[in-house]
Structures are given as structure tokens and as C-alpha cells.
DOTOR-178672 format. One line per 10 residues: number of its first residue (from 1); their letters; for each residue x, y, z of N, C-alpha, C. Coordinates in nm, 2 decimals, m for minus. Each point is the difference from the previous one (the first is absolute). Layout:
// residues N
NUM = a = X Y Z X Y Z X Y Z | ... .
//
This chain:
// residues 201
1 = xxxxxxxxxx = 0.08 m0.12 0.00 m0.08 0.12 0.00 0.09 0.13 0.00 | 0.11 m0.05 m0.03 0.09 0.17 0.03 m0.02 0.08 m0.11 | m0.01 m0.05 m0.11 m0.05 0.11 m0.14 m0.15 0.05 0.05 | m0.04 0.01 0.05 m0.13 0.05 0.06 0.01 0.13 0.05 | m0.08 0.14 m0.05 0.05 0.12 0.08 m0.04 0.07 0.15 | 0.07 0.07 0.05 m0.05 0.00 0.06 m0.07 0.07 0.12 | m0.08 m0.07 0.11 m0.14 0.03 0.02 m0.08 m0.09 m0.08 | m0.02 m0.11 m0.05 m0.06 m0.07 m0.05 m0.13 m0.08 0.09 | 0.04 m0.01 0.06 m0.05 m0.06 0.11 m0.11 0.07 0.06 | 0.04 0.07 0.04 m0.08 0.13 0.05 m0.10 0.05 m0.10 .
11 = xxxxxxxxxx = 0.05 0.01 m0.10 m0.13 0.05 m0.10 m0.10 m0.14 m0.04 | 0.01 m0.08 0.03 m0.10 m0.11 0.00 m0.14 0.08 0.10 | 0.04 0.04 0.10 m0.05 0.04 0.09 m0.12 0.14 m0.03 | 0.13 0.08 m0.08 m0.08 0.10 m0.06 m0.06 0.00 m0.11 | 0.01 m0.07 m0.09 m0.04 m0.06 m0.13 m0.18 m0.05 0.05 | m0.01 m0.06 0.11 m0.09 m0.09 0.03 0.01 m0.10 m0.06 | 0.11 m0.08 m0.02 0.01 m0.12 0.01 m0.04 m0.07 0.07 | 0.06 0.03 0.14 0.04 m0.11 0.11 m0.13 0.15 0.14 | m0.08 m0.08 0.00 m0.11 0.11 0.11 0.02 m0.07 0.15 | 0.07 m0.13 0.02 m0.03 m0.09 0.11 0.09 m0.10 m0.03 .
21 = xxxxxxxxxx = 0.04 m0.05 0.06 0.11 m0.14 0.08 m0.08 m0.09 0.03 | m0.08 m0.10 m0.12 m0.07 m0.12 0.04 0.03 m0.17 m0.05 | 0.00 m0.01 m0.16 0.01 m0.08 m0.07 0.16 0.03 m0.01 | 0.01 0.12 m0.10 0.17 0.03 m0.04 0.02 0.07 0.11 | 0.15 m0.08 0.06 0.07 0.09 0.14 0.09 0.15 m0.05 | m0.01 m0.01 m0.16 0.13 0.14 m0.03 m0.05 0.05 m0.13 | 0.07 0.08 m0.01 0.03 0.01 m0.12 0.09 m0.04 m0.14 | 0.08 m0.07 0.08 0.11 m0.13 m0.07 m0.09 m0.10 m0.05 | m0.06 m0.03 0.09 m0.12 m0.12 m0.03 m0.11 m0.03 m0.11 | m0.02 0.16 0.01 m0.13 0.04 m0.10 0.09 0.03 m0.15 .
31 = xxxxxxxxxx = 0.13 0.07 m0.01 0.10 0.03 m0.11 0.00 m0.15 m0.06 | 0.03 m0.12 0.09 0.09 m0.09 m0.07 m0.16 m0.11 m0.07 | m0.13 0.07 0.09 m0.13 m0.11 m0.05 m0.02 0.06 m0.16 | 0.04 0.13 0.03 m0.03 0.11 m0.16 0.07 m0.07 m0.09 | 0.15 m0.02 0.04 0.13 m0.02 m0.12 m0.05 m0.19 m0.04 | m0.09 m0.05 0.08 m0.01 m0.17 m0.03 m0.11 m0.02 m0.08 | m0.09 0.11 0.02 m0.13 0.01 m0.08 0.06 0.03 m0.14 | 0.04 0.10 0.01 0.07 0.11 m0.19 0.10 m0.09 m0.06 | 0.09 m0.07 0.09 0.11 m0.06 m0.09 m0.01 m0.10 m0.03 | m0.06 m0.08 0.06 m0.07 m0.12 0.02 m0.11 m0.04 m0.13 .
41 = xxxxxxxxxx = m0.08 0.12 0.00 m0.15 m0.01 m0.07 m0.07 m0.13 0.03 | m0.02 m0.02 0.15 m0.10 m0.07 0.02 m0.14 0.06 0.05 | m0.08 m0.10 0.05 m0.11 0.02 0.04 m0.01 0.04 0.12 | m0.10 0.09 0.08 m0.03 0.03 0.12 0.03 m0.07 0.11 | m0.08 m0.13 m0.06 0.02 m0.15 0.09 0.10 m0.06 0.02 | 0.09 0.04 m0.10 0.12 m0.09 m0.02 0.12 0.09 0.09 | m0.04 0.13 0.00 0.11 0.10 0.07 m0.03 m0.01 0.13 | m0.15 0.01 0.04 m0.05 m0.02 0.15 0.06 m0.16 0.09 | m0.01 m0.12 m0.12 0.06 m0.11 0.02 0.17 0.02 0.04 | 0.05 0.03 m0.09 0.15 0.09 0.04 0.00 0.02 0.16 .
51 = xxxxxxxxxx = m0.05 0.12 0.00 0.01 0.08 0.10 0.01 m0.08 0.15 | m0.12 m0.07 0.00 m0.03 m0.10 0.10 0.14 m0.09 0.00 | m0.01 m0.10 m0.07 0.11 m0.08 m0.01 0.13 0.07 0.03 | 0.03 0.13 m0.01 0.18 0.01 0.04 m0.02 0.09 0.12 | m0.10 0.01 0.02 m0.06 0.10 0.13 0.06 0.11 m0.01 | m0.04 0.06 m0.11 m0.02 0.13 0.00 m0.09 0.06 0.04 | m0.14 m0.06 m0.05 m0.17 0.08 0.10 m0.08 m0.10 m0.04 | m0.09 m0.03 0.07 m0.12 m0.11 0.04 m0.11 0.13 m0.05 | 0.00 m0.03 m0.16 m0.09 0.09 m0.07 m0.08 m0.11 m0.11 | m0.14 0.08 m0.05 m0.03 m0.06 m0.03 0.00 0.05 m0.18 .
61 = xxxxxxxxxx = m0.04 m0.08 m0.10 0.01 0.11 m0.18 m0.10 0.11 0.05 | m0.09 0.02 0.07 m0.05 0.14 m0.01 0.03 0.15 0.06 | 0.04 m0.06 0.13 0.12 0.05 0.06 0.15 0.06 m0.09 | 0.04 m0.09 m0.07 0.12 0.05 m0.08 m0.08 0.09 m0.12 | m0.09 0.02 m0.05 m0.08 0.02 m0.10 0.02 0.18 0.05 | m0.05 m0.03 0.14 m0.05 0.16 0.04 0.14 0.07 0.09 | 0.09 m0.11 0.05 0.14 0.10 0.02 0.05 0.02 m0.15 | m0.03 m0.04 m0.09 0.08 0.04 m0.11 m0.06 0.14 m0.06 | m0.10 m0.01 0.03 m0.11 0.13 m0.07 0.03 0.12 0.06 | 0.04 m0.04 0.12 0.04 0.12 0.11 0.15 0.04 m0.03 .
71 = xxxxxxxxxx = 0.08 m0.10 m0.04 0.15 0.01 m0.01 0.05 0.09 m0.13 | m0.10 0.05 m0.11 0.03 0.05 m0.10 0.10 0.14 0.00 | m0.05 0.08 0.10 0.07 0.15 0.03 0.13 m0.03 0.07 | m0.02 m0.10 0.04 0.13 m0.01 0.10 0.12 m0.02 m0.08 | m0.03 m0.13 m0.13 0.10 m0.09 m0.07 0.07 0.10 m0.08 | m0.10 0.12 m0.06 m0.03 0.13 m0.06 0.15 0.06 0.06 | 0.03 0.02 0.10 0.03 0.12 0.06 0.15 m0.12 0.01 | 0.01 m0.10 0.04 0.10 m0.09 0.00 0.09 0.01 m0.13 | m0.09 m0.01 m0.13 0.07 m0.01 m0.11 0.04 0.18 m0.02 | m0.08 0.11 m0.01 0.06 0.09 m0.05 0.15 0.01 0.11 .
81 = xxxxxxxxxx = m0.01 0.02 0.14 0.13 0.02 0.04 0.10 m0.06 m0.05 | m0.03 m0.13 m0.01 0.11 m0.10 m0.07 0.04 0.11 m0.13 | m0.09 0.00 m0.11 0.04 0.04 m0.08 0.07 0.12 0.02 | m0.01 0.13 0.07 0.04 0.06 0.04 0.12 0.02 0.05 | 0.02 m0.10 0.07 0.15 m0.03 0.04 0.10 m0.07 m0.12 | m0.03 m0.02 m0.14 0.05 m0.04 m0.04 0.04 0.08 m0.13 | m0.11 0.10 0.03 0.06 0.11 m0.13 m0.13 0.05 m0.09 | m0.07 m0.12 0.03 m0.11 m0.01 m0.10 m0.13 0.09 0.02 | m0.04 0.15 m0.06 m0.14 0.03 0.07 m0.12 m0.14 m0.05 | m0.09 0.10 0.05 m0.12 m0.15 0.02 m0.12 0.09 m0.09 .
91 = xxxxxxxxxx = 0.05 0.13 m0.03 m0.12 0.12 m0.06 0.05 m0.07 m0.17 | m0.11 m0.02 m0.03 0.01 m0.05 m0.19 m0.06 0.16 m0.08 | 0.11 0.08 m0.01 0.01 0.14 m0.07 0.09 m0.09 m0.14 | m0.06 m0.03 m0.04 0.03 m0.03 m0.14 m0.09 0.03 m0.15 | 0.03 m0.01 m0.12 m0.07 0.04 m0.14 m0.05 m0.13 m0.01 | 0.05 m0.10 0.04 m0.03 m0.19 m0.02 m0.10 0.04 0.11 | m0.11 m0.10 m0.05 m0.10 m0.04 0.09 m0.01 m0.18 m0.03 | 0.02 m0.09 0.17 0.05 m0.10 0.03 m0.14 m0.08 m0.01 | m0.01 m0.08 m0.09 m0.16 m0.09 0.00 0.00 m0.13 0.02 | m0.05 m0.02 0.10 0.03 m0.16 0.03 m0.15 m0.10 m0.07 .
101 = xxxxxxxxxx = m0.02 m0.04 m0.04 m0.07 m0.14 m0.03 m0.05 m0.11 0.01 | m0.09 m0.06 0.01 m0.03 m0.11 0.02 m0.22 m0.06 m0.02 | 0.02 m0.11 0.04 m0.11 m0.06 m0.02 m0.02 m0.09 0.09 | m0.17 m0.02 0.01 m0.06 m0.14 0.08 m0.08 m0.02 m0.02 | m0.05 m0.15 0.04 m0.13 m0.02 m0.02 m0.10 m0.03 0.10 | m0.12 0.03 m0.06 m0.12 m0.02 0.11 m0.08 m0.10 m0.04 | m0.01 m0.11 0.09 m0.14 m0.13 0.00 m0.12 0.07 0.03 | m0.13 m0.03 m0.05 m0.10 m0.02 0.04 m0.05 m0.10 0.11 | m0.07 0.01 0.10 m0.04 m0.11 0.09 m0.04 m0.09 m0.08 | 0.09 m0.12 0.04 m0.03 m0.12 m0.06 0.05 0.00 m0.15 .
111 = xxxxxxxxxx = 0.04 0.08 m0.06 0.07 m0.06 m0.14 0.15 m0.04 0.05 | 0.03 m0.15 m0.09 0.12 m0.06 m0.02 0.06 0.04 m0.09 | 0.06 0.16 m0.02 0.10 0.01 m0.08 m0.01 0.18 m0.01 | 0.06 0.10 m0.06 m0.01 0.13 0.00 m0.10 0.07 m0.07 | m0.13 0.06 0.06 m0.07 0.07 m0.05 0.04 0.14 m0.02 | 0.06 0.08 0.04 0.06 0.17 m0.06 0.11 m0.03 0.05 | 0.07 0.10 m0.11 0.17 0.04 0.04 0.00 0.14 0.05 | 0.07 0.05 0.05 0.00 0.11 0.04 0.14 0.07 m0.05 | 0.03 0.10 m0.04 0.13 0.07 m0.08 0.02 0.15 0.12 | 0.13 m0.02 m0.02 m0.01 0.15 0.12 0.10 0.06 m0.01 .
121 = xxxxxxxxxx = 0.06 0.11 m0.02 0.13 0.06 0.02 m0.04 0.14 0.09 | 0.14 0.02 0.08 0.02 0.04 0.11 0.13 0.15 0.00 | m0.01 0.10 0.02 0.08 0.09 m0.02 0.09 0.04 0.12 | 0.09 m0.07 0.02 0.10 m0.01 0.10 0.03 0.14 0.09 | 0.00 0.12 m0.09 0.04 0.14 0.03 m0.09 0.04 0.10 | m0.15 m0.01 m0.02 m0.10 0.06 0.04 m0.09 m0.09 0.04 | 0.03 m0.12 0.02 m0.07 m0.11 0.08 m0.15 m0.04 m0.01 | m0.04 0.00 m0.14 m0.14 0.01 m0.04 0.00 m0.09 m0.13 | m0.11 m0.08 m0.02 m0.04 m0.06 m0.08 m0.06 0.08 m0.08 | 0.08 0.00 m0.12 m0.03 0.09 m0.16 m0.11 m0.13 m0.10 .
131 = xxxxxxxxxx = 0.06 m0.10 m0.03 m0.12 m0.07 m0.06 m0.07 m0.09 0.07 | m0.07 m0.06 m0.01 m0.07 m0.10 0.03 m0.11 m0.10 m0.11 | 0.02 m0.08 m0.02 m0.10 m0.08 m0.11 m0.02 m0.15 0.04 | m0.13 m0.03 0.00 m0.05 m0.13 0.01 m0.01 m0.06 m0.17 | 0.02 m0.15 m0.02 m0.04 m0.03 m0.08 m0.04 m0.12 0.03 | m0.07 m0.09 m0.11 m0.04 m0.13 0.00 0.13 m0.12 0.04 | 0.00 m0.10 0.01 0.10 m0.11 0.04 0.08 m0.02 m0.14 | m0.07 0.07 m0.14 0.12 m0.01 m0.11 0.11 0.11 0.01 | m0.05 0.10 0.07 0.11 0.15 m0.01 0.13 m0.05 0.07 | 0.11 0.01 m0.06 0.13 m0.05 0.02 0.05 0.11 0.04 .
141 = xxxxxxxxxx = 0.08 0.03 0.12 0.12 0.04 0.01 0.11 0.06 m0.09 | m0.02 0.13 m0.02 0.07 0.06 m0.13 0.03 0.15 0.04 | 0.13 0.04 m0.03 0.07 0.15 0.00 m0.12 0.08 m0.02 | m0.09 m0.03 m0.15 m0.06 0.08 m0.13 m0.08 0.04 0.11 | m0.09 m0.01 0.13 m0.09 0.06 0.09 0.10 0.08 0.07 | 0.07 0.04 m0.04 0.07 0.09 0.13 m0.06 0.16 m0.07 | m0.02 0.08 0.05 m0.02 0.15 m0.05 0.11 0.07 0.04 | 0.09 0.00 m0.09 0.16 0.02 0.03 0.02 0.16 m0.07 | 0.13 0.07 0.01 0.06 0.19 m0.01 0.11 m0.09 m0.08 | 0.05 0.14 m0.02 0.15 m0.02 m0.07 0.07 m0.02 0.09 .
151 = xxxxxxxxxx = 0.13 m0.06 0.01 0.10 m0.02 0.12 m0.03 m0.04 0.17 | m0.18 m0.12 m0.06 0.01 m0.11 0.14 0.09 m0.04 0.02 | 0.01 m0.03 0.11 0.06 m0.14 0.03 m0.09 m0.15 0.05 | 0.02 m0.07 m0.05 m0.13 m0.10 0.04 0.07 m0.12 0.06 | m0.05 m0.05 0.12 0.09 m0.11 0.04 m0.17 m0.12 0.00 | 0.03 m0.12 m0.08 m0.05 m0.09 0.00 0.04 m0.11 0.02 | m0.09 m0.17 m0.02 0.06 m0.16 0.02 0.03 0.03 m0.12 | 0.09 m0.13 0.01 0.09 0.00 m0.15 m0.12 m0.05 m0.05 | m0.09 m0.12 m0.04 m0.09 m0.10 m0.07 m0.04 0.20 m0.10 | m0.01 0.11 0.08 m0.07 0.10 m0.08 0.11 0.02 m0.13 .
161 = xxxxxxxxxx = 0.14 m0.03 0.03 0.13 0.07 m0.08 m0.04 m0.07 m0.15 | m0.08 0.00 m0.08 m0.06 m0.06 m0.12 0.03 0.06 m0.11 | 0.06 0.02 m0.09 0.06 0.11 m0.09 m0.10 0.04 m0.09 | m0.10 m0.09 m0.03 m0.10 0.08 m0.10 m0.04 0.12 0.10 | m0.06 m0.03 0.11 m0.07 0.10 0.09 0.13 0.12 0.07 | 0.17 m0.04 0.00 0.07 0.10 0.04 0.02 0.10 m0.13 | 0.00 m0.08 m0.16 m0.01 0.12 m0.15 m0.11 0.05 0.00 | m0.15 0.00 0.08 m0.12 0.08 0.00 m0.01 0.12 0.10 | 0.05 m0.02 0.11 0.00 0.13 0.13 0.15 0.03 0.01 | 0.08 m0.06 m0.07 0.14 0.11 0.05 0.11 m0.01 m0.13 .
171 = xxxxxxxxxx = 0.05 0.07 0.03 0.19 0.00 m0.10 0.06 m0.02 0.13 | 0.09 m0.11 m0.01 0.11 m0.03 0.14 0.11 0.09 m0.05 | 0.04 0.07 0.11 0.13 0.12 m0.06 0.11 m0.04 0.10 | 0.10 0.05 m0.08 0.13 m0.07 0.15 0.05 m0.12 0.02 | 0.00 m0.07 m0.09 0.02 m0.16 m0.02 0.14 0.00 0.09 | 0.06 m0.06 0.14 0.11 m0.08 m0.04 0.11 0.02 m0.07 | 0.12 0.06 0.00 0.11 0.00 m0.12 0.05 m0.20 m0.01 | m0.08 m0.08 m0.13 0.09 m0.09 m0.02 m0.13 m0.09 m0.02 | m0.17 0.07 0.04 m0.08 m0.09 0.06 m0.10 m0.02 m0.15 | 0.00 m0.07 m0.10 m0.13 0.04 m0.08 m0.10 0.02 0.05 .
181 = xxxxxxxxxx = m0.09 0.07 m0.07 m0.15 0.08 0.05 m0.09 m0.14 m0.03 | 0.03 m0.08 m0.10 m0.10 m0.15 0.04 0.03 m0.10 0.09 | 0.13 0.01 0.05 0.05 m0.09 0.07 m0.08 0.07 0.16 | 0.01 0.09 0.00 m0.08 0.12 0.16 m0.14 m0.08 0.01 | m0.09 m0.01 m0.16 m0.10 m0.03 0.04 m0.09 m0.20 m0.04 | 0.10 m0.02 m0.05 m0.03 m0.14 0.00 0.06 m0.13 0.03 | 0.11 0.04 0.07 0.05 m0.13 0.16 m0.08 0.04 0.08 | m0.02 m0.12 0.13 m0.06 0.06 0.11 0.08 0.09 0.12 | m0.09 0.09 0.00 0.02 0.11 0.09 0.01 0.00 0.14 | 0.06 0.04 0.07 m0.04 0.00 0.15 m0.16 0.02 0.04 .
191 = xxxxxxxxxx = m0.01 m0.04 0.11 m0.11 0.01 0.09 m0.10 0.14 m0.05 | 0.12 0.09 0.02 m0.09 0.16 m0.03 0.08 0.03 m0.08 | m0.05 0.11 m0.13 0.09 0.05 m0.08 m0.07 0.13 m0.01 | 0.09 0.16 0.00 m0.02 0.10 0.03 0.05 0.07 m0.21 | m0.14 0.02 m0.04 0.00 0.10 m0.17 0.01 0.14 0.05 | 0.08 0.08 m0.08 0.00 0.15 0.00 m0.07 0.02 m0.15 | m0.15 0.07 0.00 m0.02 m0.02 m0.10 m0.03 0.15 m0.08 | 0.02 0.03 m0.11 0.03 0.07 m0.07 m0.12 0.08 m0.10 | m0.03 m0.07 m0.05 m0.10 0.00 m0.11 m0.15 m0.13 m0.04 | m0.12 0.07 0.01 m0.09 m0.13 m0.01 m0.05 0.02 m0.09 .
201 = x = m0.08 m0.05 m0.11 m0.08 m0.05 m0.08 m0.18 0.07 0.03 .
//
């Protein structure tokens, strides 16, 4: 915990994270249930199961559900110092505006299989959801729904890095010295891949 800045601890407190000493005894406790939930990407139940088993807190998934709901301003204030101590501001005064991406789907009670997809991009700067679109269980997952400016930046899953759909909403500028511009977009890509995009259609 020494990369941690500090007063950390203490702002759990003022954050309203931590209101009372019942389930979780600290603030270490409640940090390391956060870091097992996020890095982890498990379930409620599966983190609450954790918790119990190494005796961290005799909590239950709804319990972790609602210290985590509580813990958001605190984690907030954790990461900007960090950042802060390391050079980095945390204010996005930039001409790029940062678009994050993604999709999910929604069942109907009782259907076996996906009744609407849901499409959604997210504006990192200003912390507000810019589009939003439902479609039927055929609407795929695609860049072409983004409502994108000149000089986004869009961070998406790779499965989206598709080249017919990256030659319709962008020009990739800035290649790599050494890197071909087809080779960028048709090996597989990392997890997330970040377009600076230029020009749309």
C-alpha cells in the first residue's frame, strides 16, 4: 500500500465510504474488497465468498454491492492524487475528445437466448452518455453507431477492430514507423485499441 497517497485512509471517511466499523474493520479492507471485485471481474457472490474465506469481512454480495456504490468518490480521489503525484493532471483540457464503447444484451423474462442489444458510447471528459441505441438481437456490435467529431479518440474490444467498419468512420493517422496500416488493422489486436480519428464519411 505505500504507492497509495496520502491521507487515504482518512478520506474513506470523508468520502463516505466507510460511515461505521461493522462488516469491514478499515479502510485497507474495503480498498483490497474493491481491487478483488475490478481485477478480478467477478461476481458479487464470488468477491463476498473471497472476503469470508480469507477473513477479510463476513459480508454478504449485497452488502459488497452497496460498500462499493458508496466507495466511488473515495476510489475517485485515490486515483486523482496518485495521478497527481506522478505528473499526470486528471482535468482532460484537450481538442481529442476520449470515447469509450461498448455493448450488451438484454433477455426477456423467460427467453432462451438475446432479445435486444443495447449499443452505448460514453464520453470520458465530461462523464455523460452521448449515444445510446437499442436494437433487435440481429444489431451487431459496430464502430458505424458511434456519433463521432474529427480528432476522437475512441477506445473499443478488439472483436469491434473490423476494417470494413474502421474504412467507414475513420482515416487511422500516425501509423507506427515500420508498421503497415493493414497489418494495424487485420492481425488481432489487443484487448482495447485506442483510433485517433480524422475524417468520416
Amino acid at each position: 500500500m505505500h504507492f497509495l497517497p496520502q491521507g487515504w485512509q482518512d478520506a474513506a471517511w470523508t468520502y463516505g465510504a466507510i460511515t461505521r466499523l461493522r462488516a469491514i474493520q478499515s479502510a485497507e479492507a474495503l480498498l483490497r474488497l474493491s481491487f478483488a471485485y475490478a481485477w478480478n471481474d467477478w461476481s458479487l457472490r464470488t468477491t463476498a465468498a473471497l472476503a469470508r474465506r480469507i477473513g477479510l469481512a463476513d459480508i454478504s454480495d449485497v452488502a459488497v454491492l452497496k460498500r462499493l456504490r458508496h466507495a466511488s468518490a473515495w476510489l475517485g480521489f485515490i486515483l486523482d492524487q496518485w495521478f497527481r503525484s506522478q505528473g499526470i493532471g486528471t482535468a482532460l483540457k484537450s481538442r481529442f475528445r476520449l470515447v469509450l464503447t461498448d455493448g450488451s444484451t438484454i433477455q426477456r423474462p423467460g427467453s432462451q437466448g438475446t432479445t435486444w442489444r443495447l449499443h452505448a458510447q460514453w464520453n470520458l471528459g465530461t462523464g455523460r452518455w452521448e449515444h445510446v441505441e437499442l436494437t433487435d438481437a440481429h444489431g451487431a456490435e459496430s464502430l458505424t453507431r458511434l456519433r463521432l467529431r474529427p480528432d476522437d479518440v475512441v477506445l473499443a474490444d478488439r472483436h469491434d477492430a473490423k476494417p470494413p467498419a474502421l474504412a467507414q468512420c475513420c482515416q487511422v493517422k500516425d501509423a507506427p514507423p515500420g508498421i503497415p496500416m493493414s497489418s494495424m488493422i487485420n492481425v488481432h489486436p489487443p484487448d482495447q485499441m485506442a483510433y485517433r480519428t480524422t475524417r468520416y464519411r
